[in-house]
N, C-alpha and C positions, 0 to 999 in steps of 0.2 A: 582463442589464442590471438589473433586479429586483434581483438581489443587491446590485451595487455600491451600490444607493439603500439597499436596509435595511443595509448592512454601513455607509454613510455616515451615515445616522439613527443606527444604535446609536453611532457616535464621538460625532457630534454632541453626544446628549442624556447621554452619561456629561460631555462637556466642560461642558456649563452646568450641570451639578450639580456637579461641584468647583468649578467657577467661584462657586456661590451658597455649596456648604459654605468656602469658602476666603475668599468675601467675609464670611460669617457668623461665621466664627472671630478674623480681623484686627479688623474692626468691634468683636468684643466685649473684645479685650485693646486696642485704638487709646483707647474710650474710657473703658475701665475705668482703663488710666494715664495717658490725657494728660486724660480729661474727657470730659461729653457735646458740648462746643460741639465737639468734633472729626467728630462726624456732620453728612454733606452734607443729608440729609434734614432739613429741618424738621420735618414731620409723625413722622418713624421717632425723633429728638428727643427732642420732646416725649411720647411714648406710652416711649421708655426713661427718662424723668423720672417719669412717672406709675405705670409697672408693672414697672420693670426691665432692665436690658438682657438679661441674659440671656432671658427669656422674650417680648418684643418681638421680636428677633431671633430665636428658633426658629420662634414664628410666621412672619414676614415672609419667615424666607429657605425653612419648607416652604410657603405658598401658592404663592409665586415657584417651585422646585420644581416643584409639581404644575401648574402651568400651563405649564410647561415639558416637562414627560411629557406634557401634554392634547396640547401642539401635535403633539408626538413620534408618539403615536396617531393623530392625523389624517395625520398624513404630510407635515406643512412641514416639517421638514429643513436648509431653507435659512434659513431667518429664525431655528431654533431656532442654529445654527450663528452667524447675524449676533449673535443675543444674547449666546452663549457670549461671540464675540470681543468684544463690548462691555462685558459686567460684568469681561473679565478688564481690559483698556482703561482703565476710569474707574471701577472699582472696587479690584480687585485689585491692579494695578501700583500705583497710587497707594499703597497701604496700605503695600503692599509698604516705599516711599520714605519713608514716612516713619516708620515702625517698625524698620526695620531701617538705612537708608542716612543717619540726619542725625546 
């Protein structure tokens, strides 16, 4: 049983890290061409207004990352997994549509 949990963990946490590199890379061509007013974040915004996006975003999405490996470490699993499925949800789909599908 031990295994299926780590062999589940190791999907998991490679899943929310394409999830964050996949969010990280759309985010920075969405508002590189369409603008920054196309970021949901206000705060992630305004800090790509003031320093960049490129470097805003390598920040943002390795913290994000690493507190995604921290949980991974501890052995939540489950919740690292609810994340995945939610940044690909309201992050990534979304980018998806409107980058490539309008």
């Amino acid at each position: 049983m031990r295994f299926v949990s780590r062999r589940f963990g190791d999907i998991v946490v490679v899943a929310f890290l394409l999830a964050q590199a996949s969010d990280g890379v759309l985010t920075y061509v969405g508002v590189t061409q369409l603008g920054l007013g196309m970021e949901g974040n206000p705060l992630l915004g305004w800090l790509m207004a003031s320093f960049g996006s490129a470097a805003v975003l390598a920040a943002a999405k390795a913290a994000a990352s690493a507190f995604g490996v921290a949980l991974h470490l501890c052995a939540v699993h489950r919740l690292v997994a609810v994340l995945a499925l939610f940044y690909f949800a309201v992050a990534v789909v979304p980018w998806i549509g409107v980058l490539f599908l309008r």
